[in-house]
N, CA, C and O atoms as a GROMACS GRO file, in nm:
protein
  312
    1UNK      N    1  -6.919  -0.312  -5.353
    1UNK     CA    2  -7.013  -0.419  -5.372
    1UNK      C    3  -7.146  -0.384  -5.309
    1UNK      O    4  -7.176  -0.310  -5.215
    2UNK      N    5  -7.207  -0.452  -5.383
    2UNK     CA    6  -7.382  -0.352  -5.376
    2UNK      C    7  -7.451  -0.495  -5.256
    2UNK      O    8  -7.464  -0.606  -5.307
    3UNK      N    9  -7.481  -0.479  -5.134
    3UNK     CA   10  -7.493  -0.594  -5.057
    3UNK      C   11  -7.674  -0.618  -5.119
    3UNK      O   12  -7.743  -0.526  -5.164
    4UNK      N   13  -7.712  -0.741  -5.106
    4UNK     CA   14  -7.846  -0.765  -5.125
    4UNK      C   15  -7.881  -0.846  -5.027
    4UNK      O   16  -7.816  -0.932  -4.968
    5UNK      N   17  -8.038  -0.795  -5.008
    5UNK     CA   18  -8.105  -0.863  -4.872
    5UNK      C   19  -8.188  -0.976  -4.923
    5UNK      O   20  -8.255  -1.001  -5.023
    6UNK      N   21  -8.140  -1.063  -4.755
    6UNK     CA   22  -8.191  -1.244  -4.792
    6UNK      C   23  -8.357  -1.194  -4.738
    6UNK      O   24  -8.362  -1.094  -4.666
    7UNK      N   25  -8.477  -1.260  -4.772
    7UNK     CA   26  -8.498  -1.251  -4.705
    7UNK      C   27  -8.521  -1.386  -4.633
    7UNK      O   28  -8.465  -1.486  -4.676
    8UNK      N   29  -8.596  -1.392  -4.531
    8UNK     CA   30  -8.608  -1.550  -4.403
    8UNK      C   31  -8.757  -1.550  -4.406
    8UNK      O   32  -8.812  -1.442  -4.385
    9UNK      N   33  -8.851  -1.684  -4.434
    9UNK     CA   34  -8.911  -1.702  -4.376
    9UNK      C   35  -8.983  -1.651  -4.269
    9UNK      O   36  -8.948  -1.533  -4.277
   10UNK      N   37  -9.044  -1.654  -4.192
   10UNK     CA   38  -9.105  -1.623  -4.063
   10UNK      C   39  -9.192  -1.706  -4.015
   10UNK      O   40  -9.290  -1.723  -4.087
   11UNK      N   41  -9.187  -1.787  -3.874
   11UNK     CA   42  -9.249  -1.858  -3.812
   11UNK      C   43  -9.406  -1.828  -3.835
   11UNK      O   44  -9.450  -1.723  -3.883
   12UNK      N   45  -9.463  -1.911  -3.804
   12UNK     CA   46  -9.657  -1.855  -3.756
   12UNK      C   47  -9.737  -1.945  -3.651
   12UNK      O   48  -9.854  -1.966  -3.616
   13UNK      N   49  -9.594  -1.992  -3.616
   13UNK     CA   50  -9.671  -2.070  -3.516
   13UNK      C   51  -9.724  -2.220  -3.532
   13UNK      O   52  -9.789  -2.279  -3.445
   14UNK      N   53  -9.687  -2.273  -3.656
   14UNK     CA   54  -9.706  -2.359  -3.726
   14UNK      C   55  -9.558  -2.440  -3.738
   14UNK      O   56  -9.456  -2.370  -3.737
   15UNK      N   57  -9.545  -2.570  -3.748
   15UNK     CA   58  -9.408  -2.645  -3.735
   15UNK      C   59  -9.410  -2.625  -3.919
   15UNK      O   60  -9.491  -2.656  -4.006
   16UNK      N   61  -9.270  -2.553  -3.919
   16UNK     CA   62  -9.241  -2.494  -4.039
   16UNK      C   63  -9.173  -2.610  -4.118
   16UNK      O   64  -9.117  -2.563  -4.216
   17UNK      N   65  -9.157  -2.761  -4.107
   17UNK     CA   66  -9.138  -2.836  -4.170
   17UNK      C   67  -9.209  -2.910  -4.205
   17UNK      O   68  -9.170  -2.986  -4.293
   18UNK      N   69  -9.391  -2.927  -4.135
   18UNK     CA   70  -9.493  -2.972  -4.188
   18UNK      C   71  -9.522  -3.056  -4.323
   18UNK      O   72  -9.578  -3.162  -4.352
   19UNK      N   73  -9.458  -2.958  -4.383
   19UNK     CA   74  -9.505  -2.941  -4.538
   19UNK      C   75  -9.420  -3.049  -4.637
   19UNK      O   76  -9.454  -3.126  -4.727
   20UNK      N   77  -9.298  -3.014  -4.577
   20UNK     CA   78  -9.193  -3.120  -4.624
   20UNK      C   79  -9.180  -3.308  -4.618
   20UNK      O   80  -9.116  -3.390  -4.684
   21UNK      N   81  -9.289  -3.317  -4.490
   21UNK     CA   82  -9.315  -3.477  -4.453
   21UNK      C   83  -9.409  -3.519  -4.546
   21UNK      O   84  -9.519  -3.466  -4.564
   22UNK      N   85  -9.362  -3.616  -4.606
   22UNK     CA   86  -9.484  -3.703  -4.680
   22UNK      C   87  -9.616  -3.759  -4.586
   22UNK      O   88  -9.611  -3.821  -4.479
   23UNK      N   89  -9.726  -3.718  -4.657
   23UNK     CA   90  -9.863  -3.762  -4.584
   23UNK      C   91  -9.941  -3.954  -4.666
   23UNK      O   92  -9.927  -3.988  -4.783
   24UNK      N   93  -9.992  -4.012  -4.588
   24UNK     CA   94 -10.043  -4.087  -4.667
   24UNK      C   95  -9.942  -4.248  -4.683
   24UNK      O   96  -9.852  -4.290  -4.611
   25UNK      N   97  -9.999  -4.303  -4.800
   25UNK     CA   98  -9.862  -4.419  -4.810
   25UNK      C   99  -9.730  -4.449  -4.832
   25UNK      O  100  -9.679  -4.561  -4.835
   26UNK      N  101  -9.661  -4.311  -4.851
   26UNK     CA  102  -9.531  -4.272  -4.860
   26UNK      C  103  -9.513  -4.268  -4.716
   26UNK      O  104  -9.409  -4.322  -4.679
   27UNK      N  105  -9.567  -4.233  -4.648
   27UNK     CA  106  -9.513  -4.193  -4.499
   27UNK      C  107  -9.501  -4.307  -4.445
   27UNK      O  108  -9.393  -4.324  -4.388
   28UNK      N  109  -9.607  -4.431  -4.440
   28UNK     CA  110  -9.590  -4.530  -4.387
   28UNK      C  111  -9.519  -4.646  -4.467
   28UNK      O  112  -9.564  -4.757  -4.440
   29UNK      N  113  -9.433  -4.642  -4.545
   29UNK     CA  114  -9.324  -4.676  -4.611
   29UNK      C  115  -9.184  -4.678  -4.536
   29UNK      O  116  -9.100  -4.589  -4.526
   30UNK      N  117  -9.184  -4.806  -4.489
   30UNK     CA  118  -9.073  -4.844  -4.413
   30UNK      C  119  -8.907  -4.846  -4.483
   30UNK      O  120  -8.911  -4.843  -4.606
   31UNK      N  121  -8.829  -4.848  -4.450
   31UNK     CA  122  -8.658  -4.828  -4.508
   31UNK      C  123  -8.612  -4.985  -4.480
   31UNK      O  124  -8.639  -5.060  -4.386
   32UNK      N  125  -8.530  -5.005  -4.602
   32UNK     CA  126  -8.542  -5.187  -4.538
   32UNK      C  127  -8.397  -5.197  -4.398
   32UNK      O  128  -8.350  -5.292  -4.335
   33UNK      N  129  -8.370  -5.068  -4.399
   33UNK     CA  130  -8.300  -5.085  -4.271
   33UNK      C  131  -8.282  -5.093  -4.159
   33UNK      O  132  -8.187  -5.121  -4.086
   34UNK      N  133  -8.422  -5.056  -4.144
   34UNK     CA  134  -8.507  -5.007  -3.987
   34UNK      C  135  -8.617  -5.146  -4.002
   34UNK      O  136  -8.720  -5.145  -3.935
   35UNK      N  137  -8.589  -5.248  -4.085
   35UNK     CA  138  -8.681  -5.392  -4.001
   35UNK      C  139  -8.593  -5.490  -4.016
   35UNK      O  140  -8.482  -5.487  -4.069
   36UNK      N  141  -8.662  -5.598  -3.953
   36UNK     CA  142  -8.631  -5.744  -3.926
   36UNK      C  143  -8.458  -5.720  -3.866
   36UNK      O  144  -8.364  -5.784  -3.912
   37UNK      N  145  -8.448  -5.633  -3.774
   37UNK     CA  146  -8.353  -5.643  -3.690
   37UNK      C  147  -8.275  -5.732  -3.656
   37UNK      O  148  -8.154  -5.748  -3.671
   38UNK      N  149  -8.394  -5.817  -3.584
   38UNK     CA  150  -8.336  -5.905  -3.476
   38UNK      C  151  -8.265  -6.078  -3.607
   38UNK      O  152  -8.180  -6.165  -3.590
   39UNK      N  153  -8.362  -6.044  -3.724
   39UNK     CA  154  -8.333  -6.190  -3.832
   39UNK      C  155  -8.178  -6.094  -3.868
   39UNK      O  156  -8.070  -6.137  -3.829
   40UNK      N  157  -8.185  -6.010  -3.918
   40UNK     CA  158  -8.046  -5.928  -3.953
   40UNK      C  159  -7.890  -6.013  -3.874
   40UNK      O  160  -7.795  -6.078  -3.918
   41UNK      N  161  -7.934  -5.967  -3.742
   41UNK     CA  162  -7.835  -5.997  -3.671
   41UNK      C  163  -7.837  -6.150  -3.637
   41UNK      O  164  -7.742  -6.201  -3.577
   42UNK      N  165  -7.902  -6.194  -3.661
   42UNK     CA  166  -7.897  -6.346  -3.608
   42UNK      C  167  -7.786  -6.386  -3.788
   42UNK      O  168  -7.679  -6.445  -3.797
   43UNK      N  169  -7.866  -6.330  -3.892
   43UNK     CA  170  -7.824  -6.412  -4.012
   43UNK      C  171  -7.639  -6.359  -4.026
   43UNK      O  172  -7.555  -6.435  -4.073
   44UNK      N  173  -7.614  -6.255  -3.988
   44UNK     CA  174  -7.461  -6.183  -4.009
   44UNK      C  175  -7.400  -6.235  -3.893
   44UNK      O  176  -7.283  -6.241  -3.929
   45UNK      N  177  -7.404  -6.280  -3.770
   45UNK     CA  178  -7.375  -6.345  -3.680
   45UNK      C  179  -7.333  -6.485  -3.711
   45UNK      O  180  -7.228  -6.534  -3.670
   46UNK      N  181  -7.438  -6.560  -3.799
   46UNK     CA  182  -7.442  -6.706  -3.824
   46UNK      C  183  -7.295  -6.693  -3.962
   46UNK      O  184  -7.206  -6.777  -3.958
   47UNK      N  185  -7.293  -6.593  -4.061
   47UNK     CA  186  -7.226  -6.595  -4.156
   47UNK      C  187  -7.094  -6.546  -4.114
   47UNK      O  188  -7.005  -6.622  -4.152
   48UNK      N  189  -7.050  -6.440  -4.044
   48UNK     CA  190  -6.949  -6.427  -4.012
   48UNK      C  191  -6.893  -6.535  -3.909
   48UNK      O  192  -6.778  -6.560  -3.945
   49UNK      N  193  -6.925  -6.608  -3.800
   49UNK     CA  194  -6.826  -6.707  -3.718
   49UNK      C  195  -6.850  -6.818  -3.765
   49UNK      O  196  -6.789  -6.915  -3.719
   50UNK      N  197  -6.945  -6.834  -3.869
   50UNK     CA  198  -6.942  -6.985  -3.946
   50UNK      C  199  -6.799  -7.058  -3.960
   50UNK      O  200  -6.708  -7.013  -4.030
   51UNK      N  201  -6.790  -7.188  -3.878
   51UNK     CA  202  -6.640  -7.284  -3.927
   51UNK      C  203  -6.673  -7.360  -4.054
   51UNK      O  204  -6.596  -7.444  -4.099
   52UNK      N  205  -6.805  -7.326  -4.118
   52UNK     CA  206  -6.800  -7.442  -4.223
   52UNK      C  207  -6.694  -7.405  -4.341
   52UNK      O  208  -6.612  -7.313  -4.330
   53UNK      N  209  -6.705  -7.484  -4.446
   53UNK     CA  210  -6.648  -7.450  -4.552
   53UNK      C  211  -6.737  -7.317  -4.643
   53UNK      O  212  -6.700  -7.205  -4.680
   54UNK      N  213  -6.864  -7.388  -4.656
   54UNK     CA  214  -6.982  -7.270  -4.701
   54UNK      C  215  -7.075  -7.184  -4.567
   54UNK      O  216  -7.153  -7.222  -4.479
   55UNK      N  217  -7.028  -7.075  -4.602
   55UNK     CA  218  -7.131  -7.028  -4.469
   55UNK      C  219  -7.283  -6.975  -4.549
   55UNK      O  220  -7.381  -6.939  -4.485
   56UNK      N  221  -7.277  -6.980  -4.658
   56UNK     CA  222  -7.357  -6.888  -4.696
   56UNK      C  223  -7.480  -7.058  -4.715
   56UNK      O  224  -7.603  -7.057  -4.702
   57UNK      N  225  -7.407  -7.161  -4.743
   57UNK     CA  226  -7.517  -7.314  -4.725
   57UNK      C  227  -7.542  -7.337  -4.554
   57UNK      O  228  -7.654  -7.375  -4.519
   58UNK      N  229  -7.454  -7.316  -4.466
   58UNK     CA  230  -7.457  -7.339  -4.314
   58UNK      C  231  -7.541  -7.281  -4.306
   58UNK      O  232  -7.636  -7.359  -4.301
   59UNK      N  233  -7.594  -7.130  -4.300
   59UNK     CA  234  -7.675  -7.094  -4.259
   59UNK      C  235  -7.814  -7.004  -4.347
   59UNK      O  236  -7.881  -6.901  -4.335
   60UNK      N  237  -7.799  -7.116  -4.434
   60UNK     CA  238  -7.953  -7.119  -4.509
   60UNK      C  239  -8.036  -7.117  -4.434
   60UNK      O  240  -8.125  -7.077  -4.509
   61UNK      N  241  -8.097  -7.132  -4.313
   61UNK     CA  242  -8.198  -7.107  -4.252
   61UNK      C  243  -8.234  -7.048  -4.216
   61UNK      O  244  -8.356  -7.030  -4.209
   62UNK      N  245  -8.108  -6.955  -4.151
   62UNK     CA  246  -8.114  -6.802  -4.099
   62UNK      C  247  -8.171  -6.709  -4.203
   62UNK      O  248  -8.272  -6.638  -4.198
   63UNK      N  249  -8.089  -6.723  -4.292
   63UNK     CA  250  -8.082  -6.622  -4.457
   63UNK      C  251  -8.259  -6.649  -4.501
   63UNK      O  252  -8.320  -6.550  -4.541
   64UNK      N  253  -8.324  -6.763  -4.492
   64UNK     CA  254  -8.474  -6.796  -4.505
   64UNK      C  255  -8.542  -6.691  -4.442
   64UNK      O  256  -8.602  -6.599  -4.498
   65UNK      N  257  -8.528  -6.710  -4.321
   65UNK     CA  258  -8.621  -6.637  -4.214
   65UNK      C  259  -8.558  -6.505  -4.238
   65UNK      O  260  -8.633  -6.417  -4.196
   66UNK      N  261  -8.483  -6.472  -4.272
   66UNK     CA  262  -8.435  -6.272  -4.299
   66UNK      C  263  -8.533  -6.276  -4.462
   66UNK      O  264  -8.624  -6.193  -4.456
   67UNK      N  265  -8.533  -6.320  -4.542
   67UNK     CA  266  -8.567  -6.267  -4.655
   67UNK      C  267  -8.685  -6.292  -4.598
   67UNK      O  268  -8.757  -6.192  -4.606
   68UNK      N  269  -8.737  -6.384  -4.544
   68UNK     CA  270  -8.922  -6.365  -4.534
   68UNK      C  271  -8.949  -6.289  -4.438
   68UNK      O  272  -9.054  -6.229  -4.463
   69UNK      N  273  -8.904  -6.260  -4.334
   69UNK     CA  274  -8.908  -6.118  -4.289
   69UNK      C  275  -8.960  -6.001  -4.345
   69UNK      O  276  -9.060  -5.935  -4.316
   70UNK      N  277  -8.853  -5.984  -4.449
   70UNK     CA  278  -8.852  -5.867  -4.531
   70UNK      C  279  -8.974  -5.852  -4.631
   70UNK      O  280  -9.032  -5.749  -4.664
   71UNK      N  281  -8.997  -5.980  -4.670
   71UNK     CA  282  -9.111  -6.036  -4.788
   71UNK      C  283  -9.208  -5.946  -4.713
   71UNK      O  284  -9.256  -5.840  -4.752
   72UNK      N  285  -9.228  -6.011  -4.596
   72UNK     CA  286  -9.347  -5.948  -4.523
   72UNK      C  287  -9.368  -5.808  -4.532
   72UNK      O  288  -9.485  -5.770  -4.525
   73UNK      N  289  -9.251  -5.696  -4.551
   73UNK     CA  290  -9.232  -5.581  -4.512
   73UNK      C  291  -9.254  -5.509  -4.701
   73UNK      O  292  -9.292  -5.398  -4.737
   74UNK      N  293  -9.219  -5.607  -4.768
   74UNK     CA  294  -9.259  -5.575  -4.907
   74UNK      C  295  -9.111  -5.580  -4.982
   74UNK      O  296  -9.108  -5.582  -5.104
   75UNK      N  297  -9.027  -5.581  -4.930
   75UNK     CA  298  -8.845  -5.586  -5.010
   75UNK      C  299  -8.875  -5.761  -5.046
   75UNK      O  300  -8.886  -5.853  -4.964
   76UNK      N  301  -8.884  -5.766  -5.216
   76UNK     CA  302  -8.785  -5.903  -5.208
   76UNK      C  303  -8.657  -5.883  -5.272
   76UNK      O  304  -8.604  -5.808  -5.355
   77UNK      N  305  -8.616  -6.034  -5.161
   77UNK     CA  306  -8.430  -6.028  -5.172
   77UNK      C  307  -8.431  -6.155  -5.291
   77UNK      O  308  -8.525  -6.231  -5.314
   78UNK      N  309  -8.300  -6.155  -5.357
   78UNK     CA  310  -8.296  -6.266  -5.458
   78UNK      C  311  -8.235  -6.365  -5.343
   78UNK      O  312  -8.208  -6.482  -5.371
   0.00000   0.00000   0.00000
């Protein structure tokens, strides 16, 4: 078997992943997973130990303030 050479890159002193990060309004383009934290956990908190019959009507208020959260951040939720 006839071996063939890789070749590699080579540093220059330059962060060699530079190139790969989006610049501009892609970059500052948030993940809807990394906001409204703190409404997150308040609204999955309120829905999971809910005693009502409806949790998802109990805690309509919570579920309000998470989607406008998000509104703010640019995700709308139905």
């Amino acid at each position: 078997m006839a071996s063939q050479a890789i070749s590699m890159p080579t540093a220059t002193g330059a962060n060699m992943g530079s190139d790969l990060k989006s610049a501009g309004p892609a970059a500052a383009k948030v993940k809807p997973c990394c906001v409204c934290l703190d409404e997150k956990k308040t609204r999955d908190e309120c829905m999971l130990f809910s005693n009502a019959k409806d949790p998802q009507q109990d805690c309509m208020s919570t579920i309000d303030k998470y989607k406008s959260c998000m509104k703010g951040f640019g995700f709308n939720l139905p």
